[in-house]
C-alpha positions in Angstrom: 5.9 18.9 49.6 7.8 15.8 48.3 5.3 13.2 47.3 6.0 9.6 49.0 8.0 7.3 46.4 4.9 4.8 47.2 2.1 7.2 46.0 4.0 7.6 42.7 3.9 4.0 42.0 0.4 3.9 42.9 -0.5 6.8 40.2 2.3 4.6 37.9 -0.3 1.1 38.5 -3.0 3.4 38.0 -1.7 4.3 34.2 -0.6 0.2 33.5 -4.1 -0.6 34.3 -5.4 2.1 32.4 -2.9 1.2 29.0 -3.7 -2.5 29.5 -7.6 -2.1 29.4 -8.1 0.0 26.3 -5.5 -3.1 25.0 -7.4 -6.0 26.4 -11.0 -4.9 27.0 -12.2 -2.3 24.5 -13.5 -4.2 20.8 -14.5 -2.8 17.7 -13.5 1.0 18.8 -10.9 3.1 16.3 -8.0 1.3 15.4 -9.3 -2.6 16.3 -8.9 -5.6 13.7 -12.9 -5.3 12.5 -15.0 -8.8 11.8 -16.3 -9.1 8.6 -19.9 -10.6 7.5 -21.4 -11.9 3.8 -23.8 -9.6 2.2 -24.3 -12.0 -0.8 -28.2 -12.5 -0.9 -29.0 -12.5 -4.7 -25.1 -12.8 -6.2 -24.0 -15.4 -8.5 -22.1 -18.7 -6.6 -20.6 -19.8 -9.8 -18.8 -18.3 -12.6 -15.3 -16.6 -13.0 -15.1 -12.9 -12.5 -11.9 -11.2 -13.5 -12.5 -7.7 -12.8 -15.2 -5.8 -10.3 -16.2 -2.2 -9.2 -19.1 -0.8 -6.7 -21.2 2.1 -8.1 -24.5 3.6 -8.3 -26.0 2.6 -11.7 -28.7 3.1 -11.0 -29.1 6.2 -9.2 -30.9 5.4 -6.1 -28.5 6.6 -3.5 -27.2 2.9 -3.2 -23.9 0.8 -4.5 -24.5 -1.5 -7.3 -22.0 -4.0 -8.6 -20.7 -4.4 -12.4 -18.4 -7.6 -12.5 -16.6 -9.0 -15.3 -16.8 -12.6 -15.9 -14.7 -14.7 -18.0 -17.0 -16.0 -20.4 -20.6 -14.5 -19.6 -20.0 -11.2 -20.2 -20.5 -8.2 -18.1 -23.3 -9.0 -15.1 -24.6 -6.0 -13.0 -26.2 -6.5 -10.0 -28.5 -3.3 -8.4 -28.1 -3.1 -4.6 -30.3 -2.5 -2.1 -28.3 -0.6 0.7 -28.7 -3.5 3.3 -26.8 -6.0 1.6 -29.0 -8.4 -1.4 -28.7 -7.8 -4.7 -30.6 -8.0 -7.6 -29.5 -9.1 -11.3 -30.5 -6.8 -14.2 -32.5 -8.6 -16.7 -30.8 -7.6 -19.5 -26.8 -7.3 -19.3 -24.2 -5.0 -20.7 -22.5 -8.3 -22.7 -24.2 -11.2 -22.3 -21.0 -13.8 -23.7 -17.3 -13.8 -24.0 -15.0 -12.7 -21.3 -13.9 -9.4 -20.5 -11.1 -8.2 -17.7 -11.0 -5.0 -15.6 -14.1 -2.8 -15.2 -13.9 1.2 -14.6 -17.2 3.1 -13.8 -17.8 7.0 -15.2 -20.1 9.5 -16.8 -18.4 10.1 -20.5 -21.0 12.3 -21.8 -21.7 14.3 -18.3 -25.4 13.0 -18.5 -25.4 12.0 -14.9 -25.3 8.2 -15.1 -22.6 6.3 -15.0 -21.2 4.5 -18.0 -19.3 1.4 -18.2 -15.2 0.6 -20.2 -14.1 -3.0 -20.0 -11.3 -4.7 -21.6 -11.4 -7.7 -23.2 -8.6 -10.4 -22.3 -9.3 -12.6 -25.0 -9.0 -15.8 -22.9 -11.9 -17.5 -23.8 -12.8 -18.7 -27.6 -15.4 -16.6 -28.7 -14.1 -13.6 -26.3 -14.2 -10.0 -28.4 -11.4 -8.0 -28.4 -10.5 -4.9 -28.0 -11.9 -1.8 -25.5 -15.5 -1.1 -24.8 -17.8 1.2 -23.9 -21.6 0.7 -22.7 -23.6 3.7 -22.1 -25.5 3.8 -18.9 -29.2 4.4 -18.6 -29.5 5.4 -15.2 -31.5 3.0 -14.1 -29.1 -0.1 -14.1 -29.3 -0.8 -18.5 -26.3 0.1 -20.8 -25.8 0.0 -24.4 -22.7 -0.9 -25.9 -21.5 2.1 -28.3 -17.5 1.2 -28.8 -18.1 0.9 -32.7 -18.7 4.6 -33.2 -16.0 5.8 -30.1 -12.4 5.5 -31.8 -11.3 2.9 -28.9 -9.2 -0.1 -30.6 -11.4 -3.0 -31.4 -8.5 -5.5 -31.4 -5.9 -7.0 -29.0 -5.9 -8.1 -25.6 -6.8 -5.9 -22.5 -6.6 -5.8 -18.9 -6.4 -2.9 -16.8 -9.1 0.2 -17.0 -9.3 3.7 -15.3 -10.7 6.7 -15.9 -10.2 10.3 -15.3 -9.9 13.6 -16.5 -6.3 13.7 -17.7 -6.0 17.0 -19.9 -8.3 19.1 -17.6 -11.1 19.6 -20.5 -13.6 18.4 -18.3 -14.1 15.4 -20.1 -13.7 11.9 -19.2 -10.4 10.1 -20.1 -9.4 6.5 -20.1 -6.1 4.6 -19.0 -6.0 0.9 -20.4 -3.2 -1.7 -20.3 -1.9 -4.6 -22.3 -3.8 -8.1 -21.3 -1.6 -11.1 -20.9 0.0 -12.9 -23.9 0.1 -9.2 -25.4 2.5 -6.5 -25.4 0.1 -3.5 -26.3 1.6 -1.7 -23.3 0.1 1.1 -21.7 -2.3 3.3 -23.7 -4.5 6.8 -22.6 -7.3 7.5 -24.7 -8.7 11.7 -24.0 -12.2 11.6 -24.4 -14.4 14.8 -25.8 -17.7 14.3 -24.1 -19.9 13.2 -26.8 -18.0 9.4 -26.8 -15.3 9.7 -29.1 -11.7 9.1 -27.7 -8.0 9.7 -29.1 -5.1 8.1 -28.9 -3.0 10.4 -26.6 0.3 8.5 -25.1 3.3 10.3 -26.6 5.8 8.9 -24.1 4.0 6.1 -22.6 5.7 2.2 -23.5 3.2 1.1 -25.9 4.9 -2.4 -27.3 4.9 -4.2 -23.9 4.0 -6.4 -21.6 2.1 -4.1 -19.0 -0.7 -7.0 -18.3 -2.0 -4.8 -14.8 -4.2 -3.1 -13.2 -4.0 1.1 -14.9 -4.0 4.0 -12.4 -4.4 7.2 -12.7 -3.8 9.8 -10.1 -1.7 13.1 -9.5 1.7 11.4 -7.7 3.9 14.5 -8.3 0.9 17.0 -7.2 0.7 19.5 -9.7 -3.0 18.8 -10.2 -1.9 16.8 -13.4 -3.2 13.1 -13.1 -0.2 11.0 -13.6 -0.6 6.8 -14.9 0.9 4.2 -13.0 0.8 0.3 -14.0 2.8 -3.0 -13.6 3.1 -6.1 -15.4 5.6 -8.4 -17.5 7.6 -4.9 -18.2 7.6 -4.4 -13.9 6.1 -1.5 -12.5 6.4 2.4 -13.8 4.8 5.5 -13.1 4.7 8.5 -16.1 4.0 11.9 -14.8 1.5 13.9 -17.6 1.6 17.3 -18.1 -1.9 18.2 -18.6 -1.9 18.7 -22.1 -3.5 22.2 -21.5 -6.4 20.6 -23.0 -5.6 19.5 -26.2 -2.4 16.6 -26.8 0.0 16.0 -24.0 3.2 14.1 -22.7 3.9 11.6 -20.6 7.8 11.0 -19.0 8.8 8.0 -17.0 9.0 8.8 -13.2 10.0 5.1 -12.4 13.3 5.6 -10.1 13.6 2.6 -7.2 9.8 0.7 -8.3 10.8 -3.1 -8.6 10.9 -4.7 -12.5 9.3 -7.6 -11.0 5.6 -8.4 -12.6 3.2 -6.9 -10.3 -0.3 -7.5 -11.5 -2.6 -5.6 -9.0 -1.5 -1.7 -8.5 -3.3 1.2 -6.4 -2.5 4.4 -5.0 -3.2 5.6 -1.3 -1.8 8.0 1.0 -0.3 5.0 3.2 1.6 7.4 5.2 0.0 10.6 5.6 2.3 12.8 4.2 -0.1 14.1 1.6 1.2 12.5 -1.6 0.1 9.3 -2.9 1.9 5.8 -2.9 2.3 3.0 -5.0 0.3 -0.2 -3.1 1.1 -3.5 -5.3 0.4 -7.2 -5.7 2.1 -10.0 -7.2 0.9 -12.4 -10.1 3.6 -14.7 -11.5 1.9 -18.3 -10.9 4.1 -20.3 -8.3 6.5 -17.3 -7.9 4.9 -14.5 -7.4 6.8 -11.9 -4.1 3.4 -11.5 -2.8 2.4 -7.6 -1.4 4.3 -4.8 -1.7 4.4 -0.5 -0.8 6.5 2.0 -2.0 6.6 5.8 -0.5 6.5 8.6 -3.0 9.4 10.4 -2.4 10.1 14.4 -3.7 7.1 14.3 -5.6 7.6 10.9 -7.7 11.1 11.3 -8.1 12.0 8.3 -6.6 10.8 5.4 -4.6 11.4 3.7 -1.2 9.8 -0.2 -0.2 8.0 0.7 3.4 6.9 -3.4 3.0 7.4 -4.4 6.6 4.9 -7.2 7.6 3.9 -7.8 3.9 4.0 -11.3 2.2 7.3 -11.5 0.4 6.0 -14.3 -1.8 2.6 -15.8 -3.1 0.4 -14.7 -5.9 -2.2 -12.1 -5.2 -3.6 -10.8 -8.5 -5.5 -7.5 -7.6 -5.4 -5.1 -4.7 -7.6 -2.8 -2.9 -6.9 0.5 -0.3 -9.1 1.6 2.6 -9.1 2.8 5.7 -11.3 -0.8 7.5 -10.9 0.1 11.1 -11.0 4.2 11.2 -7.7 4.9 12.5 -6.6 6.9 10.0 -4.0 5.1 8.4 -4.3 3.0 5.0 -5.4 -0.9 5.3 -4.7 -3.4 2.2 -6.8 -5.9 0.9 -6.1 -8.6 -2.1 -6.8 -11.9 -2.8 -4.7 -14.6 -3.3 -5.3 -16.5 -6.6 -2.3 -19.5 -6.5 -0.9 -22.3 -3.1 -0.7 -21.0 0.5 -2.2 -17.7 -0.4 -6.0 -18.7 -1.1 -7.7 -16.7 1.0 -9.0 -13.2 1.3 -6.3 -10.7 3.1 -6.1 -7.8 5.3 -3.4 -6.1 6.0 -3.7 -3.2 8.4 -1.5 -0.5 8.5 0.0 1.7 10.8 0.6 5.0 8.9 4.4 5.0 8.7 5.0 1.5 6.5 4.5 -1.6 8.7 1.5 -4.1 8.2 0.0 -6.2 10.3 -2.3 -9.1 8.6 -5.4 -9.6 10.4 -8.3 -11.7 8.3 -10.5 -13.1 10.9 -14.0 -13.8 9.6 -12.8 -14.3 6.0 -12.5 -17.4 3.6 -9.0 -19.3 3.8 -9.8 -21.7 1.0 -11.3 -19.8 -2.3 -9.1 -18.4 -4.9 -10.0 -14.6 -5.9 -8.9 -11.7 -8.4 -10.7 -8.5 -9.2 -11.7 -6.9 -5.7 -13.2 -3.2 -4.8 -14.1 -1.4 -2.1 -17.1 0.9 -1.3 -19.7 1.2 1.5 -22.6 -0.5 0.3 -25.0 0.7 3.4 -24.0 4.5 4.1 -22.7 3.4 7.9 -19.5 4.5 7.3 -17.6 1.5 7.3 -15.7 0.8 4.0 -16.9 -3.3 2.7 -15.3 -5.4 0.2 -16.1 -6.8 -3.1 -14.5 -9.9 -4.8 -14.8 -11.8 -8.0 -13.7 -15.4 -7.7 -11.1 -17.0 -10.0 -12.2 -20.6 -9.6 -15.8 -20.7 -11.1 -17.0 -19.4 -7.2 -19.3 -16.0 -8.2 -19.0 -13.0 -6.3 -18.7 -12.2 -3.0 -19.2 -8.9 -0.6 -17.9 -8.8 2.8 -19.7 -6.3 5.5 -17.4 -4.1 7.1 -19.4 -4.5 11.2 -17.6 -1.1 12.2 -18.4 -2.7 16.5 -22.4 -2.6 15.3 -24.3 -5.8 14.9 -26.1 -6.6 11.3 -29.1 -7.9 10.5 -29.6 -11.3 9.4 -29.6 -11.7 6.0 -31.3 -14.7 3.7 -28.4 -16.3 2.1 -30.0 -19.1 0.3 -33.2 -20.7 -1.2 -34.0 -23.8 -2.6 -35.6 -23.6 -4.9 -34.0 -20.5 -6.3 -35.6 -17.3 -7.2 -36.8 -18.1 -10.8 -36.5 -21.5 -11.4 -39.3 -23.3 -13.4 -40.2 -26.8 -13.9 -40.2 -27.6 -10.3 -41.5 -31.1 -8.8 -45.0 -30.9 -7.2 -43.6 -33.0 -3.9 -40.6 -29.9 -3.2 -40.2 -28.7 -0.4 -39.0 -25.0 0.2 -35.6 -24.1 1.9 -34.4 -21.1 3.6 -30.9 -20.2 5.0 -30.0 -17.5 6.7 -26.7 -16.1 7.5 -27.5 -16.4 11.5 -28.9 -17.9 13.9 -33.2 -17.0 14.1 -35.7 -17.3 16.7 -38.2 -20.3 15.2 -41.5 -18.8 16.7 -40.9 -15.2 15.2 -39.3 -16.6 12.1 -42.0 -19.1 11.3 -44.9 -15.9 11.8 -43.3 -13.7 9.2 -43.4 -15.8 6.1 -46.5 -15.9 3.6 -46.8 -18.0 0.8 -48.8 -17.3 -2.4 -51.1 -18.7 -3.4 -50.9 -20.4 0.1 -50.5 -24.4 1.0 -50.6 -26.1 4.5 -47.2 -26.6 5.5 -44.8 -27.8 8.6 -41.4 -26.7 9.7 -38.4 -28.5 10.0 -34.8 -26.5 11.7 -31.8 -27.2 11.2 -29.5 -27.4 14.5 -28.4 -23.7 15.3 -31.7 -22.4 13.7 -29.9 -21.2 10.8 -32.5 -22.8 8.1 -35.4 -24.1 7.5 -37.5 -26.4 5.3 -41.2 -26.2 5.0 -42.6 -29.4 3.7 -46.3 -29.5 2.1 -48.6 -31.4 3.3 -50.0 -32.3 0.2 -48.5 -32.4 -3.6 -48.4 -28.4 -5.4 -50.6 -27.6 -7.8 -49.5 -28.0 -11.5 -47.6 -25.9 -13.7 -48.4 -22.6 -10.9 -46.3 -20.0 -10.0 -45.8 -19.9 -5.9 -44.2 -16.7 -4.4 -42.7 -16.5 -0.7 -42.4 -14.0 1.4 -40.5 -13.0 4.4 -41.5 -9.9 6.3 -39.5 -7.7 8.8 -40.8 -9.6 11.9 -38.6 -12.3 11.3 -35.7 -11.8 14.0 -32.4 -13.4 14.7 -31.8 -15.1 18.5 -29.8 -12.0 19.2 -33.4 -10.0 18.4 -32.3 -8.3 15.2 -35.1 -8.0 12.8 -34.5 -8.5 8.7 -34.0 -5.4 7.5 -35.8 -5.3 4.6 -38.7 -8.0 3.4 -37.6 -10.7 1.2 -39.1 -12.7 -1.6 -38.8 -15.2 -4.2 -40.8 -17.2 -6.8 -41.2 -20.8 -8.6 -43.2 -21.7 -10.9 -44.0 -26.1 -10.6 -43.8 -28.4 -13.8 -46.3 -31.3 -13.9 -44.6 -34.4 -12.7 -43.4 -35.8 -8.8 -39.9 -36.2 -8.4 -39.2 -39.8 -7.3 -35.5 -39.7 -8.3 -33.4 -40.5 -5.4 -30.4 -37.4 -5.7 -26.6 -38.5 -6.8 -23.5 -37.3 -5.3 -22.1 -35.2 -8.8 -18.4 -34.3 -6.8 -16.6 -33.3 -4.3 -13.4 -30.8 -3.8 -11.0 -32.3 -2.5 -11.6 -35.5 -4.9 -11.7 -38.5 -3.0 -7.9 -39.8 -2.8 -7.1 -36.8 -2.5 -3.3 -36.3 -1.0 -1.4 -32.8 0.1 -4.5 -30.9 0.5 -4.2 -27.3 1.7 -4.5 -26.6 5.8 -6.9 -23.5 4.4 -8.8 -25.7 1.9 -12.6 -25.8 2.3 -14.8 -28.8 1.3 -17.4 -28.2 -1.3 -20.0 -31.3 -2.3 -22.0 -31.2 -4.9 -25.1 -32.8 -5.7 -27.4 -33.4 -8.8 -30.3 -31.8 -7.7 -31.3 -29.0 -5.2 -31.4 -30.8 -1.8 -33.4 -30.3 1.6 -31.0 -27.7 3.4 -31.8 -28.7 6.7 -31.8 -32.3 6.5 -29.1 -32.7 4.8 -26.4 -30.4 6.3 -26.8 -32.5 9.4 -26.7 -36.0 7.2 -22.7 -34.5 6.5 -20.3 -35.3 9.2 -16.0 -35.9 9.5 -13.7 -37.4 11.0 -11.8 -37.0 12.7 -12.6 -33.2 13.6 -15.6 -31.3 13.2 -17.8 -29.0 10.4 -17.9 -25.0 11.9 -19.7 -23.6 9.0 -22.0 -24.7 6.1 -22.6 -22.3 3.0 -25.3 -23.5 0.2 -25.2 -22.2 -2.8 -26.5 -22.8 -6.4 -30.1 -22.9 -5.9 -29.3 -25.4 -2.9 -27.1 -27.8 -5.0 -24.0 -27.1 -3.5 -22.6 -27.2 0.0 -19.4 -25.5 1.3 -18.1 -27.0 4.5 -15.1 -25.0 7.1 -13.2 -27.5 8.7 -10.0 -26.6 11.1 -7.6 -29.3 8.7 -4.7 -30.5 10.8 -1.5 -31.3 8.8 -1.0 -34.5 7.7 -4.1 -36.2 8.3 -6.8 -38.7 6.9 -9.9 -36.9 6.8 -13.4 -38.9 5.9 -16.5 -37.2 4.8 -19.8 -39.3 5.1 -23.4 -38.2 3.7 -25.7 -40.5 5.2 -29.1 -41.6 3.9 -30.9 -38.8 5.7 -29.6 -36.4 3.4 -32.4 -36.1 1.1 -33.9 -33.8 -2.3 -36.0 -30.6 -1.8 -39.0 -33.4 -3.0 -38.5 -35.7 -0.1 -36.1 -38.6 -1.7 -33.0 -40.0 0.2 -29.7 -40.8 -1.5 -29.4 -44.4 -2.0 -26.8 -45.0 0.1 -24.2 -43.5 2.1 -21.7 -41.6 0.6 -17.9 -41.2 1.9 -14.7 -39.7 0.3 -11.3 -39.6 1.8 -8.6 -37.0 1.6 -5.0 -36.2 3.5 -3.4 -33.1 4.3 -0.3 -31.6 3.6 2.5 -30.8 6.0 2.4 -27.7 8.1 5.8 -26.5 6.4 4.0 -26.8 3.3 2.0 -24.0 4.1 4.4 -21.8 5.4 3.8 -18.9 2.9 2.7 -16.2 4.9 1.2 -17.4 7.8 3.4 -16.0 10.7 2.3 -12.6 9.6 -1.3 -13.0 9.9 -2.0 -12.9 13.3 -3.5 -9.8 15.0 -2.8 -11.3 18.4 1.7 -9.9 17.8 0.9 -6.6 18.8 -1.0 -7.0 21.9 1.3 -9.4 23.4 4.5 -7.3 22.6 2.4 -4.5 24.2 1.8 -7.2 27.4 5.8 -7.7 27.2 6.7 -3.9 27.7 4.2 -3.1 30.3 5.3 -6.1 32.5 9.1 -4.7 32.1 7.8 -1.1 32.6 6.0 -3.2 35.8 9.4 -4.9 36.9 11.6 -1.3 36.2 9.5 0.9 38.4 9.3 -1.8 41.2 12.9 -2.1 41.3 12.6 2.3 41.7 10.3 2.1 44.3 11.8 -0.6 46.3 15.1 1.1 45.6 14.0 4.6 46.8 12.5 3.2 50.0 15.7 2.1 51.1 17.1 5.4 50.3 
């Protein structure tokens, strides 16, 4: 029987509807932009970290973080699988600066084992490559002296991996900038002793990137690909049937421009791996690139479309962030338009869509990881910061809601000679019920004390009613029955300690700076506002003693033991902005600034910020989706309407 033309356009309305709503109404499922949320509790907020990697140090089932700083050494932090962090006592390095970080087990003992290169930026900084062996429980010992690595010139990039199929653990390693060492391998026998093997591999240039190593041509020989002054190259290796081996250049169609941050992924399921790069050429960097392996690393083809075609972005990173199956980017940018932390999501056959809602516009970053740092699936994101700003891990939500988290305290865990008139102040990293909140903290030895909130419930200051006891360590503690507004408990208990001096702190604390600097002309649109004072400061009182105009504050981020204050402001372009502290900004001890304290600063243009910005919206797609199914709307109207006057 021949169906009416009207009941097919019903059926037709039926499928529209049904397209549009898993377009418009579904969130967080397969294949949606994810949100992102800090997991920083216990991470350093200062200091400059060139290179970063997530592992389990300390073999407890849970990702740890080994960071590189640029003139403290190598830091380790021991995760808890929920998102805080701990820093180990006693640190691989403790001085000098070192540059990319690579985490494996040399001597097959079952912990993992440390190799850094050393940049040589800052005076003091060794040289050279390095080795710390790993204790399993989160301490290394540095043992380069007796393991054949080169103890002089400048490094950047480290991997590792088993390149001649001996079982063993191998290590790639580039040239650091300023040097033209070029790229080295170094075939490891087990016991910590490596050789020089790179017969073929460009050892007198400037190769100042990130070293990979993985099987491009797939004959289950891992292969080394790296960028730099020299532009990018990939040498196949043949294995070495154990013993010394070859490399030959495999380079056809990669660009010769200096790409700095280099990775391999699968970004369009064909099985082979591809070549995932970042720019670095201060000022002139061409931003984020792809290129498709084709006939097993015989050539290669650009499958960019979407990506930045300029800006500086010093490392990448390669996951798949919203489970669809296809490869996601995400870098840092380090130099102008590109601060920020981006993510570019992929569609498995070479176009990219930038989507990085939830993350920071205004920090500069560089060495950045990924791993899933609470086993839920979801891949989460690690990033050093280039401008003195710590570390930073970003939680993948995966459409699941995470618990609160404590983000701050003042004072900080640790400190000592602390005034007897403080008061204590906790942040958290949402919203919490007061009541709730309030019931799950203990204090030891215990004091009388009152509550003060800040508005939105996101911190708290308890003042004492009386002056501390002298020269005695107090410890607080928060227990699971603290709970967010949205009823979501702490996942784990928290605590931290300070110890009082003997004196009450009458000192009325100082304004030390602000970024921008007051005066301040052609400030970024993505810029954030940082304050910092000379003491640690009553977090709840004083976030609200900080206004603008003209505008408004969104967010406010403490850091350094409560000395420091990061504000999110939407910036228009070129505009006069005032900040103000007023006189109820006041010390964790209970004294006021003097007076009020304003600084002034002006945007920049909108055209000055063009960069990239057109491609990161996530909000293209669905409304070119919108476009076709009205015109699919409009076409099959014109049928039906047709066919009944037929």
């Amino acid at each position: 029987m021949r169906q009416r033309p009207h009941y097919v356009l019903f059926m037709i309305i039926i499928m529209i509807f049904t397209m549009v709503s898993g377009t418009f109404l579904h969130s967080n499922a397969k294949g949606d932009i994810v949100s992102w949320a800090e997991a920083i509790t216990g991470l350093p907020t200062s200091g400059t970290y060139f290179g970063v990697a997530f592992g389990d140090v300390d073999n407890d089932d849970n990702l740890d973080i080994v960071a590189a700083s640029d003139g403290n050494g190598l830091r380790v932090f021991l995760g808890n699988g929920a998102g805080s962090w701990t820093a180990v006592a006693s640190h691989p390095a403790t001085s000098g600066g070192y540059g990319d970080v690579a985490l494996g087990d040399y001597d097959k003992d079952g912990n993992l084992d440390i190799f850094a290169g050393s940049p040589g930026n800052s005076a003091g900084s060794p040289t050279g490559l390095h080795v710390f062996k790993g204790d399993g429980a989160g301490g290394f010992t540095e043992v380069t002296a007796s393991s054949g690595l080169p103890t002089s010139g400048k490094w950047r990039g480290v991997d590792v991996g088993d390149v001649n199929k001996d079982g063993n653990l191998d290590l790639a390693a580039t040239s650091g900038y300023g040097s033209s060492d070029g790229i080295h391998v170094y075939t490891g026998d087990g016991t910590g002793t490596f050789t020089d093997n790179s017969n073929g591999l460009p050892t007198s240039q400037s190769r100042d990137s990130n070293a990979v190593l993985a099987d491009f041509n797939g004959d289950s020989n891992l292969d080394v690909a790296a960028g730099g002054g020299a532009g990018v190259s990939v040498y196949l290796g043949d294995g070495g049937s154990g013993g010394s081996m070859s490399w030959t250049d495999s380079s056809s169609g990669l660009p010769s421009n200096r790409f700095s941050g280099v990775a391999a992924a699968d970004v369009d399921n064909d099985d082979s791996l591809d070549i995932v790069l970042s720019a670095y050429d201060v000022g002139s960097g061409v931003g984020v690139r792809v290129y498709k392996n084709e006939n097993n690393a015989a050539s290669w083809t650009s499958i960019s479309s979407g990506l930045p075609t300029s800006g500086d972005y010093i490392e990448v990173s390669t996951g798949d962030f919203n489970d669809d199956g296809n490869t996601d980017i995400a870098t840092g940018g380090s130099y102008g338009s590109t601060y920020g932390i981006h993510i570019f999501y992929g569609d498995g056959i070479g176009a990219w869509t930038e989507n990085s809602e939830n993350l920071p516009t205004g920090n500069q970053y560089i060495g950045n990881d990924v791993g899933d740092l609470n086993g839920d699936g979801a891949i989460d994101l690690l990033f050093g910061r280039y401008n003195g700003g710590g570390l930073e891990v970003w939680k993948n939500l995966g459409g699941e809601p995470i618990p609160p988290v404590i983000s701050t305290t003042s004072p900080a865990d640790d400190a000592t000679n602390v005034a007897l008139n403080t008061g204590i102040s906790i942040t958290f990293s949402e919203a919490m019920n007061r009541t709730a909140t309030e019931g799950a903290i203990s204090i030891s030895p215990d004091f009388v004390w009152g509550a003060t909130w800040s508005p939105g419930d996101t911190s708290v200051t308890l003042t004492p009613s009386e002056n501390l006891d002298i020269e005695t360590e107090y410890t607080i503690t928060l227990d699971t029955t603290a709970v967010s507004t949205d009823d979501l408990n702490l996942e784990l208990s928290y605590e931290f300690s300070f110890t009082t001096g003997s004196t009450v702190d009458t000192t009325p604390p100082t304004v030390s700076s602000t970024n921008p600097a007051s005066n301040a002309n052609s400030v970024a649109l993505d810029s954030e506002i940082t304050i910092t004072f000379s003491e640690s400061m009553d977090l709840t009182l004083t976030q609200t003693a900080i206004s603008i105009s003209p505008g408004s504050i969104t967010k406010r981020t403490w850091g350094d033991g409560g000395t420091r204050v990061t504000l999110s402001v939407n910036l228009q372009p070129e505009t006069t902005y005032t900040v103000k502290i007023s006189t109820n900004a006041r010390d964790a001890a209970g004294n006021n600034i003097a007076s009020d304290y304003t600084f002034t600063f002006t945007t920049s243009s909108a055209s000055s910020e063009s960069g990239d910005k057109g491609e990161e919206s996530g909000i293209e797609t669905p409304i070119i989706i919108l476009i076709v199914i009205v015109i699919i709307v409009v076409v099959f109207l014109l049928v039906y309407f047709f066919a009944i006057k037929k």
